[in-house]
Backbone as a chain_set.jsonl record, in Angstrom:
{"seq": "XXXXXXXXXXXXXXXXXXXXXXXXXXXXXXXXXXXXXXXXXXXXXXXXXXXXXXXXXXXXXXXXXXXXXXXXXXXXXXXXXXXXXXXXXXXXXXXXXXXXXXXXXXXXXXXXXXXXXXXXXXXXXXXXXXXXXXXXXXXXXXXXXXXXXXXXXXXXXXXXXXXX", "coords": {"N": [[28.587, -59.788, -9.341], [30.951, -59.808, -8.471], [32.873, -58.776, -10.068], [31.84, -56.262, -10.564], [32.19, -52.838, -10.819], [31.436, -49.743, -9.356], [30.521, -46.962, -11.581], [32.858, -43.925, -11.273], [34.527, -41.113, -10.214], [37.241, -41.216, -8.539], [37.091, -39.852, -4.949], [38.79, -36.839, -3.165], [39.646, -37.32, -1.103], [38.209, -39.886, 0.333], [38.854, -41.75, -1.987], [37.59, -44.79, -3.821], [34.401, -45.517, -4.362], [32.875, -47.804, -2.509], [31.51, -51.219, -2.658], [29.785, -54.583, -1.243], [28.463, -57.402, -1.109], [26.458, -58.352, 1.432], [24.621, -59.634, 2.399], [22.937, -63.057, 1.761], [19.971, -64.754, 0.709], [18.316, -67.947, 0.606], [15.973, -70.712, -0.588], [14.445, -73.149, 1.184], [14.749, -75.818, 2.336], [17.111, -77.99, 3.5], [17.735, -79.936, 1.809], [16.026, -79.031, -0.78], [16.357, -77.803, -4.282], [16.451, -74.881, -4.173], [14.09, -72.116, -5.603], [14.607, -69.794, -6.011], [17.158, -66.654, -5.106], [17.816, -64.026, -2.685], [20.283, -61.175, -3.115], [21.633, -59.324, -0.946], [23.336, -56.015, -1.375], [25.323, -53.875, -0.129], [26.447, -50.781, -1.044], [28.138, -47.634, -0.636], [27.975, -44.673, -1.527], [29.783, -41.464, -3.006], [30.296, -38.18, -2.095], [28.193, -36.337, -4.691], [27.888, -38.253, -6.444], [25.632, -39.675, -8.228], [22.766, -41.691, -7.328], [20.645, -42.757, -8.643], [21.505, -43.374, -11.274], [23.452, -45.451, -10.673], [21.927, -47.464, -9.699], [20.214, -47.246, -12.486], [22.79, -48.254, -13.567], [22.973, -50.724, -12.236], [20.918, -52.375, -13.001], [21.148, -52.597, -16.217], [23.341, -54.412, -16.017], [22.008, -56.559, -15.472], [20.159, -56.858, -17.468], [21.972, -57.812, -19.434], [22.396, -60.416, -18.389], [20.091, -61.617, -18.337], [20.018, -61.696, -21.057], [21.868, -63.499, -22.178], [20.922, -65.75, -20.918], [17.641, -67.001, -20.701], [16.22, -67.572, -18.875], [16.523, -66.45, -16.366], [15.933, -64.232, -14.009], [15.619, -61.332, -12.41], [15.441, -58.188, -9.975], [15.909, -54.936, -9.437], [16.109, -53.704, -6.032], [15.648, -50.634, -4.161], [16.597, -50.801, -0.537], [17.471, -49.011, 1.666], [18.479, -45.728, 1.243], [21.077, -43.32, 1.414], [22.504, -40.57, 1.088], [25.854, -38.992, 0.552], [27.751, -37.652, 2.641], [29.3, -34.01, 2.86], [30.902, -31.782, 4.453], [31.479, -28.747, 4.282], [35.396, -28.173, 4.855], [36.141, -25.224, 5.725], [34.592, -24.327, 6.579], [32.809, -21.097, 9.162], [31.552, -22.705, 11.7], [32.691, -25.651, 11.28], [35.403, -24.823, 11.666], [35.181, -23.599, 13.925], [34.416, -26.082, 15.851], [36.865, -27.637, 15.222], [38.497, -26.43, 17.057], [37.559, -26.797, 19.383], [37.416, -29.295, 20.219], [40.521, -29.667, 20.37], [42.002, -30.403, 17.526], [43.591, -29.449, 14.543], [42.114, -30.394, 12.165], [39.438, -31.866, 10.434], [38.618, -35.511, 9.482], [37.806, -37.665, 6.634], [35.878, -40.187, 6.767], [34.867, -43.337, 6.211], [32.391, -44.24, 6.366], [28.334, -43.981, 7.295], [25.899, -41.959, 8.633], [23.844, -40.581, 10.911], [24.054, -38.255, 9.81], [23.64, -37.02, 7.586], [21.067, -36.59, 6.946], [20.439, -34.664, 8.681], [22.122, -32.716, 7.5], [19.923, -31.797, 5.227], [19.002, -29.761, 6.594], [20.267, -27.221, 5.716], [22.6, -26.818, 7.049], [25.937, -26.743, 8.712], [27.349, -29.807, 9.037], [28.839, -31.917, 11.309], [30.542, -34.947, 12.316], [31.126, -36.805, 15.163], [32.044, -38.349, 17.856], [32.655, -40.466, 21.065], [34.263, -43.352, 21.399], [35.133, -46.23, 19.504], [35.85, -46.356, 15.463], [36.081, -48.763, 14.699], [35.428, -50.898, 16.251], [32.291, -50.583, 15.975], [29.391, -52.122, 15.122], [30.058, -54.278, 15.803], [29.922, -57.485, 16.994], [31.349, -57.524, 19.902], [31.362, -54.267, 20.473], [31.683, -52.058, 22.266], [32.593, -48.995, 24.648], [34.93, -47.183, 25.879], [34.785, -45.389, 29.196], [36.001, -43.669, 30.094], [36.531, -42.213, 27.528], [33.928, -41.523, 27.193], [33.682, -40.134, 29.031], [35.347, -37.642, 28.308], [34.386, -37.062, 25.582], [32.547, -35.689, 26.727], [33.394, -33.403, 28.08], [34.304, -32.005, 25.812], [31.919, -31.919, 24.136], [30.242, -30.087, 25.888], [32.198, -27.516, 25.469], [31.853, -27.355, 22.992], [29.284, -26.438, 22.452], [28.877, -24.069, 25.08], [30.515, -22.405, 23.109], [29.17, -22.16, 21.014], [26.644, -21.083, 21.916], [27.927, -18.242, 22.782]], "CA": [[28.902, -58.634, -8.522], [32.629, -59.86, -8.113], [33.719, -57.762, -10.779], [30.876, -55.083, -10.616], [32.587, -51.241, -10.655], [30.576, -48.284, -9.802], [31.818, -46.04, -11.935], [32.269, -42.254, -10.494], [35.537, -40.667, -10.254], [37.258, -41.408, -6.738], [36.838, -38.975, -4.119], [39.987, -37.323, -3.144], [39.584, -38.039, 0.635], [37.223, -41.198, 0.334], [39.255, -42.647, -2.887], [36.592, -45.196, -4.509], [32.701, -45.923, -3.86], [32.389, -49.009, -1.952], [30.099, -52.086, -2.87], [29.869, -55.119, -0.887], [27.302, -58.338, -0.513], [26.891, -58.639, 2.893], [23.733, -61.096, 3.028], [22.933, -64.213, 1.12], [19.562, -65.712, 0.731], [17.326, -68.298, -0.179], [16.042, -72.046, -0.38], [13.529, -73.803, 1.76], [14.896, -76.853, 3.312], [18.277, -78.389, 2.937], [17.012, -81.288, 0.452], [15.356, -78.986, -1.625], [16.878, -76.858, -4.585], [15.865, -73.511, -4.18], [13.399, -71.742, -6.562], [15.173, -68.42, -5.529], [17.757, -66.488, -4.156], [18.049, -62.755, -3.237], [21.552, -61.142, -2.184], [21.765, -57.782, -0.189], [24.314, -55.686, -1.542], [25.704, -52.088, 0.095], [26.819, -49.89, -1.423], [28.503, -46.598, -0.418], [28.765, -43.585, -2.45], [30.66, -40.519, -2.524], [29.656, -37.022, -2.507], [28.161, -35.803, -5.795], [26.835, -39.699, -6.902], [23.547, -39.741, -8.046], [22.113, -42.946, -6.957], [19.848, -43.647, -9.754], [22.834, -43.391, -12.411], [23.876, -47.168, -10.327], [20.571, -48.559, -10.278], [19.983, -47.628, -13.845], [23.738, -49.25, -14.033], [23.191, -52.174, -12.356], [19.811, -52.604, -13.721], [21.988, -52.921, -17.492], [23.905, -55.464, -15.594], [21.052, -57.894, -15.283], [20.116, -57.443, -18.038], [22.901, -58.6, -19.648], [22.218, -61.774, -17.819], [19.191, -62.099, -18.868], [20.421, -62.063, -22.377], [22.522, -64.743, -21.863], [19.97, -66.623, -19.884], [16.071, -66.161, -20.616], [15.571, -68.369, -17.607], [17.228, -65.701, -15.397], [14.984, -63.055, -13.605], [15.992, -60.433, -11.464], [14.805, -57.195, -10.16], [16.786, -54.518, -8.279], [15.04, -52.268, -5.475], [16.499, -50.319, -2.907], [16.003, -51.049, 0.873], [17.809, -47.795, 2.457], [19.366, -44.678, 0.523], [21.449, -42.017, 2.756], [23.56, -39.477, 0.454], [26.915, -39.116, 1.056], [27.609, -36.14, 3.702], [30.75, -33.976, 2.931], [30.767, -30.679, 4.518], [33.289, -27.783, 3.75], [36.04, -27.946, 6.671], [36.726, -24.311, 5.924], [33.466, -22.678, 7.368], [33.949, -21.301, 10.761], [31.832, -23.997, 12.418], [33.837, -26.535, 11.334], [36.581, -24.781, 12.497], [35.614, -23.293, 15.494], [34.16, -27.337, 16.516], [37.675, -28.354, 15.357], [39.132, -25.701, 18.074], [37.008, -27.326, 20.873], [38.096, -30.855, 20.466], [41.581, -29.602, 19.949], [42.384, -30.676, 16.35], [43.659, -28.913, 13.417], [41.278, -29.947, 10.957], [38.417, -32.808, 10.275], [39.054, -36.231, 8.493], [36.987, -38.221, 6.277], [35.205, -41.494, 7.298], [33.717, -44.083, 5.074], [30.893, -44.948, 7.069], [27.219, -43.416, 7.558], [25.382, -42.08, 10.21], [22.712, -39.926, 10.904], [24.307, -36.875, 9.437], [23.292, -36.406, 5.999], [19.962, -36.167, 7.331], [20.355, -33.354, 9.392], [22.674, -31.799, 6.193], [18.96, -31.372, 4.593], [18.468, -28.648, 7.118], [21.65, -26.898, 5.067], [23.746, -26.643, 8.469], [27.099, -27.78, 8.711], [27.185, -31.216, 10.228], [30.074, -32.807, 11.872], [29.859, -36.452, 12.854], [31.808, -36.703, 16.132], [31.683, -38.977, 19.075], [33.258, -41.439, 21.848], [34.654, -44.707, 20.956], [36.602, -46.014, 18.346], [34.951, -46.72, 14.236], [36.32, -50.245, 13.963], [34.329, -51.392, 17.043], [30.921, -50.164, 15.121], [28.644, -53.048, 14.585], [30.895, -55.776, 15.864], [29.676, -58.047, 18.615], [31.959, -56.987, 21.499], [30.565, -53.337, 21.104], [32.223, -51.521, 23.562], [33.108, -47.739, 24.37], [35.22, -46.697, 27.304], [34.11, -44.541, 30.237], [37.217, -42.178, 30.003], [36.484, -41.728, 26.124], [32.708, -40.981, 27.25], [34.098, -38.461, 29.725], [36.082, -36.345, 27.325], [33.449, -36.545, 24.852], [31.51, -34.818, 27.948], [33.862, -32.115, 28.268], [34.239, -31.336, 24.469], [30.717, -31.302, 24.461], [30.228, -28.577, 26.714], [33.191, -26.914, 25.035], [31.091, -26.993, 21.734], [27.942, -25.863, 23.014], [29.541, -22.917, 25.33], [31.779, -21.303, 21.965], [28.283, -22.016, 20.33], [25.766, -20.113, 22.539], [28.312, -17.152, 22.982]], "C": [[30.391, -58.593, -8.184], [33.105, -58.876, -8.766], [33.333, -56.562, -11.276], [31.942, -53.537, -10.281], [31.381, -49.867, -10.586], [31.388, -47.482, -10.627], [31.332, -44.737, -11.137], [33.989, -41.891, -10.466], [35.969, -41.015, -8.311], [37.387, -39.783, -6.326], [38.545, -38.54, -3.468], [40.586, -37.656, -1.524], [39.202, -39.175, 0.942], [37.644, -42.114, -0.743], [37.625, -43.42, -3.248], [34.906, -45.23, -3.99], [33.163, -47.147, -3.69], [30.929, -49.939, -2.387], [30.94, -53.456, -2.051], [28.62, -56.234, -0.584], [27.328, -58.633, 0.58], [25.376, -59.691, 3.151], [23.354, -61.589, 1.518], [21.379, -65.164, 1.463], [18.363, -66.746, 0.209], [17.119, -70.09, -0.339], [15.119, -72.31, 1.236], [13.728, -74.665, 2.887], [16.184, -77.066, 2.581], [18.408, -79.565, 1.806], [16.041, -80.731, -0.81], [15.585, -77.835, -2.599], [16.032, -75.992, -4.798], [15.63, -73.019, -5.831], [14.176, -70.182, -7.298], [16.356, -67.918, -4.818], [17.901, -64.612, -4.183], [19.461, -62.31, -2.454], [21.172, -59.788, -1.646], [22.826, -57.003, -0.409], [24.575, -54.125, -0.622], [26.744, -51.552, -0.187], [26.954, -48.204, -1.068], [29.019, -45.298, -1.302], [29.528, -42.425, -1.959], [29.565, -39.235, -2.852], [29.687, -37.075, -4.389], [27.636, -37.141, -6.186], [25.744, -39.877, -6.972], [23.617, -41.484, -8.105], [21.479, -43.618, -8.261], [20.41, -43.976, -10.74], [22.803, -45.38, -12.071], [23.268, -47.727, -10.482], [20.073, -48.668, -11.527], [21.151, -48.661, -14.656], [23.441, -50.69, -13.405], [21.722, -52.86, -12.798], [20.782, -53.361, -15.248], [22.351, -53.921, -16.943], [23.09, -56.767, -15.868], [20.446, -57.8, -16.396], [20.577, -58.097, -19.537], [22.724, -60.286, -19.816], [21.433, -62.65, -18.407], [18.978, -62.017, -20.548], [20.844, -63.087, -22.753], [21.789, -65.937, -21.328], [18.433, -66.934, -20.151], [15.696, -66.765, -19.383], [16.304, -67.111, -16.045], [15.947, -64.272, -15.263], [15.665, -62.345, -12.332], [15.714, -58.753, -11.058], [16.015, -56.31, -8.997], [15.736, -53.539, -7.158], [16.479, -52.103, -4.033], [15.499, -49.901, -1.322], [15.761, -49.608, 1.709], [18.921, -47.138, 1.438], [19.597, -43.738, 1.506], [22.169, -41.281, 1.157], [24.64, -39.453, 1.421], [26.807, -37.73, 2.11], [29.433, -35.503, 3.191], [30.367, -32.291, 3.174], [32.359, -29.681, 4.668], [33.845, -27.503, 4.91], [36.41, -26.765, 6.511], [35.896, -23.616, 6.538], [33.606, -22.646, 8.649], [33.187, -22.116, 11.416], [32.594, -25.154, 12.91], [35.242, -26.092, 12.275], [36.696, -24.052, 13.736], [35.255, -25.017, 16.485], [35.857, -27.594, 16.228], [38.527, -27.881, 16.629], [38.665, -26.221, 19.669], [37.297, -28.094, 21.027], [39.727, -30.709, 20.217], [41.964, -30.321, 18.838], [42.657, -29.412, 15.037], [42.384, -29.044, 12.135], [40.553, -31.214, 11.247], [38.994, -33.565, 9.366], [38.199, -36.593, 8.388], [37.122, -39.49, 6.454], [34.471, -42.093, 6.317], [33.062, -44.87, 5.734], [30.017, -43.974, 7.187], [26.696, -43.26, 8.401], [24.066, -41.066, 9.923], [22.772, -38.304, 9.83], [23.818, -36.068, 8.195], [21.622, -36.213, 6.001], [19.885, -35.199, 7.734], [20.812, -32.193, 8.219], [21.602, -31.269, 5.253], [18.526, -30.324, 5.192], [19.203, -27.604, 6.788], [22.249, -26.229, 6.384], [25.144, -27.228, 8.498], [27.019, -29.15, 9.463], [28.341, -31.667, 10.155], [30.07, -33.947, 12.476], [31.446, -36.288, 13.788], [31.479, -37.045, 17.724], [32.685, -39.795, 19.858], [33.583, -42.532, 21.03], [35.322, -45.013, 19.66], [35.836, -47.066, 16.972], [35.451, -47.875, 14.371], [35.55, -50.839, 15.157], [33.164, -51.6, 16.302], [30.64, -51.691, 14.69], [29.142, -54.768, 14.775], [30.067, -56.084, 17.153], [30.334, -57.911, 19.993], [32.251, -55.453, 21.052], [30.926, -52.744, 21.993], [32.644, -49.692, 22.885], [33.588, -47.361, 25.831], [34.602, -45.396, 27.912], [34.932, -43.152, 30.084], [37.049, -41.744, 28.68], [35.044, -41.116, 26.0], [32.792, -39.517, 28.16], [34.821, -37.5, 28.838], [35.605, -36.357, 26.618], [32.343, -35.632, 25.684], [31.994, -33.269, 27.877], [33.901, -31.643, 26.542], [32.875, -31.105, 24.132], [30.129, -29.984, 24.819], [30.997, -27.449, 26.219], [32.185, -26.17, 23.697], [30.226, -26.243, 22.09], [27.955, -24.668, 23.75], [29.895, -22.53, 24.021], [30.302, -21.311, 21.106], [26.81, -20.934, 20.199], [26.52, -18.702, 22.946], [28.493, -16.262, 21.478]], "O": [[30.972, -57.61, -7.727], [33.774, -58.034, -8.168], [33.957, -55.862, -12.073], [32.36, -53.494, -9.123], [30.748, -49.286, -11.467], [32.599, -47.297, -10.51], [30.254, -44.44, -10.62], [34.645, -42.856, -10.86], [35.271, -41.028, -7.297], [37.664, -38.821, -7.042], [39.403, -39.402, -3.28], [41.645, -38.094, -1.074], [39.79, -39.692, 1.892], [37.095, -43.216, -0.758], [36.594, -42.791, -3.009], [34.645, -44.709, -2.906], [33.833, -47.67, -4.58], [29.757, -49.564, -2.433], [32.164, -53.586, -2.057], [27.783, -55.858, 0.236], [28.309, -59.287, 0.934], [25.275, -60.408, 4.147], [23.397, -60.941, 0.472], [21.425, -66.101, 2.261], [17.522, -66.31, -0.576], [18.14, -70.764, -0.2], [15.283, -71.595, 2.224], [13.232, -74.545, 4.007], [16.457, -76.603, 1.473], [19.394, -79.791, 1.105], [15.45, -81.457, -1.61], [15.178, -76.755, -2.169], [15.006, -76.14, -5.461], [16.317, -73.234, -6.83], [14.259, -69.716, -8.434], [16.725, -68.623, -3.879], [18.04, -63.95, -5.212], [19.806, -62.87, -1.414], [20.188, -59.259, -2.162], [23.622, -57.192, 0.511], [23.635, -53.331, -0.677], [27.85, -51.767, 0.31], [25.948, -47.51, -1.212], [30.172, -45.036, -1.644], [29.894, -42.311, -0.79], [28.52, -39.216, -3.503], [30.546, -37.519, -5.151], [26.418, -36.976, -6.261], [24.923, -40.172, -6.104], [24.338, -42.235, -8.762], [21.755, -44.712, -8.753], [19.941, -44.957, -11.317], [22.376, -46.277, -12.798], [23.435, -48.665, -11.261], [19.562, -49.714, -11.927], [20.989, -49.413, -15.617], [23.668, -51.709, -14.058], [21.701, -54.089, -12.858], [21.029, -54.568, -15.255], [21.605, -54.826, -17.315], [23.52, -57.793, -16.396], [19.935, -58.897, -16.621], [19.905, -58.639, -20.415], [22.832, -61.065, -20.763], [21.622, -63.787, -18.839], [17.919, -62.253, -21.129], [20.292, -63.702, -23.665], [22.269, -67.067, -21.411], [18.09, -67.272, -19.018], [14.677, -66.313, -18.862], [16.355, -67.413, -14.853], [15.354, -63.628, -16.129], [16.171, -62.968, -11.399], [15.812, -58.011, -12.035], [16.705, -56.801, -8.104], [14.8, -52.828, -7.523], [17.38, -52.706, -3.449], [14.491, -49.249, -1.048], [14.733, -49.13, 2.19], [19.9, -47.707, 0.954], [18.755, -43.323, 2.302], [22.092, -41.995, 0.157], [24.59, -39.73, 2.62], [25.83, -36.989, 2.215], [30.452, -36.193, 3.155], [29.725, -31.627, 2.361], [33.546, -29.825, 4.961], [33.322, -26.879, 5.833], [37.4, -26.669, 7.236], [36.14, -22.513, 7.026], [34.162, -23.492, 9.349], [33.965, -22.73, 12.147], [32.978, -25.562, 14.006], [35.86, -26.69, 13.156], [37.692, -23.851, 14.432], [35.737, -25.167, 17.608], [36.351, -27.823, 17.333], [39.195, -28.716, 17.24], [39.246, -26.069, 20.744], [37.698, -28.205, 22.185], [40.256, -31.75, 19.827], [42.507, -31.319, 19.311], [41.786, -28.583, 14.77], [41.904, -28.151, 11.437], [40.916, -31.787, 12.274], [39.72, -33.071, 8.503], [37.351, -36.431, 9.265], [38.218, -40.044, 6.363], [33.591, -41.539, 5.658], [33.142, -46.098, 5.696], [30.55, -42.865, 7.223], [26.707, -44.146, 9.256], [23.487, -40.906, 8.849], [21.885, -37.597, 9.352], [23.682, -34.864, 7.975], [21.045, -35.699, 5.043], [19.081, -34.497, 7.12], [20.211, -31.142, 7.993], [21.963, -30.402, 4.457], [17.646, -29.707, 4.592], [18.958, -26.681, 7.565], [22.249, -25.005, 6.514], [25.236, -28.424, 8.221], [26.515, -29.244, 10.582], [28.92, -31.845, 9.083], [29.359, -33.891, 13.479], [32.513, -35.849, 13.359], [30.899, -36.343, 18.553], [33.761, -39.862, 19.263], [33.104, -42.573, 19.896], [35.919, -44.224, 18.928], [35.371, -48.182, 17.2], [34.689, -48.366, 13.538], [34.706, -51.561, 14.628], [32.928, -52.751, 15.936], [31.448, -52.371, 14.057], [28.838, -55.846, 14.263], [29.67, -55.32, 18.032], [29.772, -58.206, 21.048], [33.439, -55.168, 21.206], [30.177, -52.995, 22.938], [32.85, -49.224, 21.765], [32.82, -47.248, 26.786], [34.033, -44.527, 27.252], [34.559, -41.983, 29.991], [37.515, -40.61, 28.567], [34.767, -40.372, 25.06], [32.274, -38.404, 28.061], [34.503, -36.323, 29.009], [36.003, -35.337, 26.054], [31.434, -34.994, 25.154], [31.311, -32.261, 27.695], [33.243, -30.625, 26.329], [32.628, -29.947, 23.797], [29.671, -29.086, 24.112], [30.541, -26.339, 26.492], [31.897, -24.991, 23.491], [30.542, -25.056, 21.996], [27.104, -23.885, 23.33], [28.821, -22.0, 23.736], [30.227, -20.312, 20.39], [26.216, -20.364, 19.283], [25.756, -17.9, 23.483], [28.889, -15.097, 21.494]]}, "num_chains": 1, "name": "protein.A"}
């Protein structure tokens, strides 16, 4: 997986698809070599990436391996699939939400959230909240009070310009 490439063309806001092993495991007891091991990889695509394209690619991958190997077995499955979310910052949602939070325009984020779920209801979706992305998922977790209050008032901002 070190030198694994999705291929896909980069994105020109999001540059490449992301892959990363982030868990590792396998083995019994510490005295006893393991029969097995499975890794956890995630992977992030971009708009327009069909999913199954990768898994049929990294499927090929293994078995590769198992060319090289016959003693090598491996299977791929997937845990959790989101689609990428990329909605057009020119419609006037977008840009009347960008007018409520005072900003010129929307940037892109390479992280996932609930949004591309809701994007199945074909609505614009804007991912937009308190606190700050490099926190996300770290153990000291935090979001200030004053960054929860002015997500209060932009809130209201949205929701007023929305219901009028």
């Amino acid at each position: 997986m070190e030198n694994y490439q999705v291929k896909g063309e980069p994105h020109e806001l999001l540059g490449q698809c992301s892959l990363s092993v982030n868990t590792i495991q396998g083995g019994e007891a510490i005295n006893v070599v393991p029969d097995r091991c499975s890794i956890g990889v995630d992977i992030r695509t971009l708009p327009g990436q069909n999913h199954q394209d990768i898994i049929y690619d990294l499927e090929r991958v293994l078995d590769k391996l198992r060319q090289k190997n016959c003693d090598f077995q491996a299977e791929v499955s997937v845990i959790r699939q989101v689609d990428a979310l990329e909605t057009d910052s020119r419609c006037d949602f977008v840009r009347d939400f960008c007018s409520c939070v005072g900003v010129n325009r929307t940037k892109a984020v390479g992280f996932t959230t609930d949004g591309p779920h809701f994007a199945e209801l074909a609505a614009p979706v804007v991912v937009f909240g308190p606190g700050k992305p490099e926190l996300c998922h770290k153990p000291d977790e935090y979001i200030e009070i004053a960054d929860v209050e002015k997500a209060t008032a932009y809130y209201k901002n949205i929701i007023l310009r929305c219901l009028t």
